[in-house]
N, C-alpha and C positions, 0 to 999 in steps of 0.2 A: 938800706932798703927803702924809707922814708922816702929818697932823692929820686930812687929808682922808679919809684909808684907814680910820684910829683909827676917824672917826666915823662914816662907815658901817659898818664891822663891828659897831658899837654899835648903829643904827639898823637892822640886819638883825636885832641876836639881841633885838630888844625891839618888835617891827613887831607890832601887832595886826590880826588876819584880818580881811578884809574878805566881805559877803555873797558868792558867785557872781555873776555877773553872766549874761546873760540875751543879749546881742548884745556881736559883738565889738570890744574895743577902737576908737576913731578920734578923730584922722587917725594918733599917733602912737602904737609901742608900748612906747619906751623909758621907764621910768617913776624911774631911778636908774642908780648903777652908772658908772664907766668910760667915758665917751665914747671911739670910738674912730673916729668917719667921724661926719661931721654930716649925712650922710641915710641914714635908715631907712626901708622902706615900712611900711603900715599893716598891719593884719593881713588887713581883707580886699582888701588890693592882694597881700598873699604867697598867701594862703590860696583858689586859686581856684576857679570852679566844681567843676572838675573833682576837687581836692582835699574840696571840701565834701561831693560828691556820694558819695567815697570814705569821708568819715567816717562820712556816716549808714547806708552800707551792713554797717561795721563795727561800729559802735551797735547796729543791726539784728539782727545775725548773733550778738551777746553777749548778746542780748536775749531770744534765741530758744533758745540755746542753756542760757540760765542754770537749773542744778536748781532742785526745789523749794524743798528746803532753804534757798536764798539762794548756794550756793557753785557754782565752776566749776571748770576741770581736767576732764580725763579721763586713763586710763592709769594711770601711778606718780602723776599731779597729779590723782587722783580729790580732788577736794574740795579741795584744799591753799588756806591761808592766803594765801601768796602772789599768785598765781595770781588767787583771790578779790579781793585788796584792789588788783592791781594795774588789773582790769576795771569796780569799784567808781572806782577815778581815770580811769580811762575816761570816763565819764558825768558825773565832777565838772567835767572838763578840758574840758566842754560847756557846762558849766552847770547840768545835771540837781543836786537834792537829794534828802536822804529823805522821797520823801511829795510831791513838789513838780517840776511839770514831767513831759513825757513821759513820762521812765523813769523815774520818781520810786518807783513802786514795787519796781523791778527795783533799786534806791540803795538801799529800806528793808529787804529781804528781802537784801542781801551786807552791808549794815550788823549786822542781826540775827544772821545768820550769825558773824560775825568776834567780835561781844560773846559768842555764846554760846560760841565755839572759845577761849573766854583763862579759864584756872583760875586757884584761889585764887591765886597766889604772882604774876599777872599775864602768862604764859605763853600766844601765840596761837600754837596748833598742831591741827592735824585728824590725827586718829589713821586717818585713812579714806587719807591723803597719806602714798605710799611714798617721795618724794623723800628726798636726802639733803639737809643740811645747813636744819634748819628754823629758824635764826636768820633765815636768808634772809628768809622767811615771816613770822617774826616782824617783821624791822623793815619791810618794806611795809603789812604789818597797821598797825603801831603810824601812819606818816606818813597810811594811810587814814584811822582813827579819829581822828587828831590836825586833820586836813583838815576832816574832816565837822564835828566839834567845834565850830573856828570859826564854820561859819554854824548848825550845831542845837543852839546851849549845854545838851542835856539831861544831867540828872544820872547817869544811868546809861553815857554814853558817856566824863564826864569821869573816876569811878569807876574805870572796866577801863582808860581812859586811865593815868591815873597810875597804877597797878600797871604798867602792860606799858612806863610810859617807865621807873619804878622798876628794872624787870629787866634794861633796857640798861646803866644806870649801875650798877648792881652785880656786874655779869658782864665789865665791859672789864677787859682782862691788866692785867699790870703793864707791857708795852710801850705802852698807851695804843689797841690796837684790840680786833675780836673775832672769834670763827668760829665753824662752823657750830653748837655746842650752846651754851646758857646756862651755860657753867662761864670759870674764868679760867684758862685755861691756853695757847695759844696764838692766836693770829691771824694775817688775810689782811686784802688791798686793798678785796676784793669785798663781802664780810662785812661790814666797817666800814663802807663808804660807806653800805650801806644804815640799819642804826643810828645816824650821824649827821646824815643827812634827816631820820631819825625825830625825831632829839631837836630839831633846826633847829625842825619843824614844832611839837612839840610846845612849844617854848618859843615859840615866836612865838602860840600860842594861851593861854600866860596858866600854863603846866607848868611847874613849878621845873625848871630843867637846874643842876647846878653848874659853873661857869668851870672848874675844875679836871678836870671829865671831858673838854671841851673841848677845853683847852689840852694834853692827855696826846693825845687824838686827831689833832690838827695835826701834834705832834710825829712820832707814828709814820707819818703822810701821807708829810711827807717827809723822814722817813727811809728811805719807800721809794722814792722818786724816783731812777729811776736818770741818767746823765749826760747821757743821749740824748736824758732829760726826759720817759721814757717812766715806766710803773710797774713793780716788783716785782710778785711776785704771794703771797710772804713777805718776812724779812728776811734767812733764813738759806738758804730755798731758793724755786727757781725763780725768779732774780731777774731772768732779760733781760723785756723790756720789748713786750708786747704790744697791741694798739689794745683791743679792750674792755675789760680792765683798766684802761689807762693813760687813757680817758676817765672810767671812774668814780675813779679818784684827782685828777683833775680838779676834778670836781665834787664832790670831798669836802671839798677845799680852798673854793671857794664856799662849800659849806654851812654850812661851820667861820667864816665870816665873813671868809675873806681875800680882797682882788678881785683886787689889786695886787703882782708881787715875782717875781721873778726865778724861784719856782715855777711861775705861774699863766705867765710868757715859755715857760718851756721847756715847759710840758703843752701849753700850745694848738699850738706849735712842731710837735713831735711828731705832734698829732693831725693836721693839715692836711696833713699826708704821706697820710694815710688820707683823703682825701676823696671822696666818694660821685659816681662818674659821672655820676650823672641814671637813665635809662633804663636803662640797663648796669649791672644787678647782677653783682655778682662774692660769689662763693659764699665765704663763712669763718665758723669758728668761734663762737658767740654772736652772731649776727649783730644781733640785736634787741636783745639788752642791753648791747652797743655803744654801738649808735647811741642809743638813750631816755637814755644817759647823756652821748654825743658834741653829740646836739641841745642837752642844758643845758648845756653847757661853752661853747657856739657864744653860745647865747643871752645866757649872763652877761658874754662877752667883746663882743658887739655888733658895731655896723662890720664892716669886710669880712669877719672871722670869719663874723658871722652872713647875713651879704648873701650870702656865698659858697656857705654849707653847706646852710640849711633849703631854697633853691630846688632844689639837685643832692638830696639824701636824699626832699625832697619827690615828684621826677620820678621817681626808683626804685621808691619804695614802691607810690605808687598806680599805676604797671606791673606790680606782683605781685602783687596782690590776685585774690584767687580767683573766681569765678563767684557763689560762695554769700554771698563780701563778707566773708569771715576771711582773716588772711594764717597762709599754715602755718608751722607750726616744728618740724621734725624731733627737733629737740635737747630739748623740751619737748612743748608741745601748743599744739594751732592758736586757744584762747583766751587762750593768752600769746602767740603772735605776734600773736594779733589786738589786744589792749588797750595791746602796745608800741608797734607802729605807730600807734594814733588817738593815743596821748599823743604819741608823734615829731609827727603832724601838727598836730597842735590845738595846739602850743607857742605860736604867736603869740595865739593867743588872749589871754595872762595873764591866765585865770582864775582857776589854785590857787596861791594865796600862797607855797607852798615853790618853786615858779618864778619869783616875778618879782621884779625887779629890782633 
């Protein structure tokens, strides 16, 4: 079993991107990884009308709403990075490209946007975005462009690519994470995970990552694992164990290449306490970036994890969806709850390679 873990974490951090695809997976959508139940449904046996119909409403609604400029947000998220690249994997989690397909140019214009928001030193931040903590920003920006990369190998996206994967690897502490600004001085759960999707995607696109930035990020993973098998949300404070933290430490451990091990028992353990009603939303904290990080946690674990969770979070979401076809978020803006929710949905798809298998 040992050999077998070994060689997929090797075959995850060395996977070359594949184009988008254009219709959804079939018959099956497990493609690697963990077996853990020998039936899965396909993606358009999970993903049903009703689901389909909600995502294009959502597409719609990001479509319409996106500035000139190429960026999204409103509020303190006027223009932000994050926000931008997260609505930008919206459309890729479709299918859509730069240039290519429906909203292909609504892809090239949050594309344009993101290369032009990254300065010399590799750095993607909108000075126009009051948010705090723009590392955030940063590393969705970076798994954006690292995304896109795969299927548009243009020079100029590879370019601001390796500068802005450059700036994740040289800003992690000496504990092995990172937080909200590009400097080395302390870190969080939340911060991290996003950073090492970045570097996941960008190395699976052909980006030097070093083993050594890696293997420091594992470690600080779980060392924040608390016994509960929930996460920290530092090492030194705020250490009990909450659900959207504790599913992106989850998936940080995925992304770092581990499928297998008595971390990945206790995370998923943990999360399945928190599992999603169906119709019955219940109101809390982060609710969106939760669940975009609980759905991949579900996903990579498979079997009844996943049989269990995409049908109950699927049945919630598109119960909330708005009239106009955005989902709001009080805690942010209603084009970050709307681009979380079509990624939560569009998951079976396995379109964007830093999701599958």
């Amino acid at each position: 079993m040992s050999r077998c873990v070994g060689l997929m974490a090797i075959v995850a951090w060395s996977a070359v991107l594949l184009p988008a695809q254009t219709q959804p997976p079939e018959p099956a959508v497990r493609t690697g990884g963990p077996v853990k139940d020998s039936t899965e449904l396909s993606a358009k046996q999970l993903m049903t009308p009703a689901t389909q119909a909600a995502i294009a409403r959502g597409l719609d609604y990001l479509s319409a709403v996106q500035r000139p400029n190429g960026a999204y947000g409103s509020a303190i998220y006027r223009d932000d990075v994050g926000v931008t690249a997260l609505c930008g994997l919206a459309y890729l989690s479709a299918g859509h490209l730069p240039g290519r397909g429906k909203y292909g140019a609504v892809v090239e214009r949050t594309l344009q946007f993101l290369l032009n928001s990254t300065d010399p030193a590799g750095f993607i931040n909108s000075t126009e975005s009051r948010s705090h903590g723009p590392m955030y920003g940063h590393g969705f920006a970076t798994l954006f462009l690292a995304e896109v990369y795969g299927t548009t190998p243009r020079r100029e996206i590879k370019e601001k690519l390796k500068l802005a994967v450059n700036l994740i690897i040289t800003t992690q502490n000496r504990e092995g994470g990172w937080r909200y600004y590009p400097q080395r001085k302390d870190a969080d759960i939340s911060v991290t995970v996003c950073q090492i999707m970045a570097l996941r995607a960008a190395r699976n696109a052909g980006i030097e990552v070093p083993k050594s930035t890696v293997d420091a990020c594992i470690k600080y993973v779980k060392d924040s694992q608390n016994a509960d098998g929930g996460f920290k949300y530092q090492l030194r404070t705020n250490r009990h164990s909450i659900f959207p933290r504790s599913a992106a430490g989850v998936v940080a451990l995925y992304s770092a290449g581990l499928y297998e091990g008595p971390e990945i028992e206790r995370g998923l353990n943990y999360l399945m306490e928190s599992i999603p009603e169906g119709a019955i939303f219940r109101q809390e904290a982060h609710y969106f970036y939760g669940h975009y990080y609980a759905v991949q946690a579900m996903w990579h674990a498979g079997g009844d994890h996943w049989m269990r969770w995409y049908p109950a979070i699927r049945e919630e979401l598109v119960s909330r969806q708005s009239r106009d076809g955005g989902w709001s978020d009080p805690q942010h803006c209603t084009e970050y709850g709307t681009a979380m929710a079509c990624l939560v949905l569009q998951m079976p798809n396995n379109y964007l390679p830093i999701f599958r298998r």
